[in-house]
N, C-alpha and C positions, 0 to 999 in steps of 0.2 A: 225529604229524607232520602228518597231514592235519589237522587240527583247528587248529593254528597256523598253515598255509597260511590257511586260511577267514579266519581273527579279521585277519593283516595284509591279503588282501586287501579287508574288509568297511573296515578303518580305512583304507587308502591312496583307495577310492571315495567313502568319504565326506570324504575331505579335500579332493581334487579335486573332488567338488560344492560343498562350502562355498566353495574359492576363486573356484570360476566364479559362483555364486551372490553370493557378495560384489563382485566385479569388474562385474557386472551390474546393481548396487544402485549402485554409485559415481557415477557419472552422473546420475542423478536426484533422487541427494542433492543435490547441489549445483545444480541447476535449483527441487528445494524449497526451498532456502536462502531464497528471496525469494517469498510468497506474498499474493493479496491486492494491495490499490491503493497503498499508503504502499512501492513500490517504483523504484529507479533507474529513468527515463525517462518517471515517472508516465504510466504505463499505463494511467490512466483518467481522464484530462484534468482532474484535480482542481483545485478553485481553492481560496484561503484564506479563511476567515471569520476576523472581517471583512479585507475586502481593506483592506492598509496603505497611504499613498504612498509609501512607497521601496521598494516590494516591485516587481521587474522586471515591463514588461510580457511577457502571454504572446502568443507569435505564432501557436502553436494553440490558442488560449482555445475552449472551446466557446462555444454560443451561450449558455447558459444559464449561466455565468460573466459574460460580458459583459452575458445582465440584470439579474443579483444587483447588476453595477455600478454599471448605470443606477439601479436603485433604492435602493442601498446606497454611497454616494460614499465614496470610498475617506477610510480617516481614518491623522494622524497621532499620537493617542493612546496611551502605554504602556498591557501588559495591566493588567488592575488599577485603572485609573481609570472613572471613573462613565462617560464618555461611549465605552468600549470595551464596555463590556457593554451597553450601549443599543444599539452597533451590530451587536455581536456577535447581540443577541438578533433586532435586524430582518433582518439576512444569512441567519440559520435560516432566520426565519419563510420570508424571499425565495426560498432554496434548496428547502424542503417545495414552495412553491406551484408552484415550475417544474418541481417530480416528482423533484428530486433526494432523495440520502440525505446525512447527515450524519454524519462519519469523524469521532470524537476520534482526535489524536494524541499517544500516550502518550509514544514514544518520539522524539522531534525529532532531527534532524540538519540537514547541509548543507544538502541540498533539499528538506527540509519542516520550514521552523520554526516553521509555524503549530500551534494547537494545535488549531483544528477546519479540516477539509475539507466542502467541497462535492462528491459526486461525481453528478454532469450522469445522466440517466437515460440508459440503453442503447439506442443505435438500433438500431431493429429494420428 
């Protein structure tokens, strides 16, 4: 009798840890859901290579967005044609020298239908 007392209460403590333990795990799941800069609100002031003209302007462009533009004039070329990768290739170049990094976007949606990023280097 005492021996089956031990084994239910060893299985009812451990079930009540897994729950609390799980309930505790729930919340952070779903804040990992979205990691990284290719997220809702672009979190890291990203811009597109190359910048399109009918792509919106941005109102908090970094600085370093608005010099890729300067130097990189925005085109209206489909991907695929000779004059998108000639600009594609000078928007990199653009985006390296201003100390950013360079995002492929594998996955596109709504809010980023580019398929490469610029992400502007981090103020320190």
């Amino acid at each position: 009798m005492r021996l089956e007392l031990t084994s239910v209460f060893k299985m009812t403590i451990t079930t009540i840890l897994s729950v609390w333990l799980w309930l505790g795990v729930m919340p952070s799941q779903a804040v990992a859901a979205c990691t990284g800069c290719l997220c809702p609100g672009n979190p890291c002031q990203l811009c597109p290579l190359p910048a399109m003209v009918d792509d919106d302007p941005l109102s908090d462009q970094s600085g370093t967005c608005a010099r890729i533009k300067a130097t990189v004039p925005p085109i209206s070329d489909l991907p695929g044609s000779n004059e998108y990768f000639y600009s594609l290739d000078n928007a990199t170049l653009a985006c390296v020298r201003e100390g950013g990094d360079v995002i492929r976007n594998s996955r596109r949606n709504e809010e980023f239908t580019s398929r490469f990023y610029c992400k502007p280097p981090a103020v320190q």
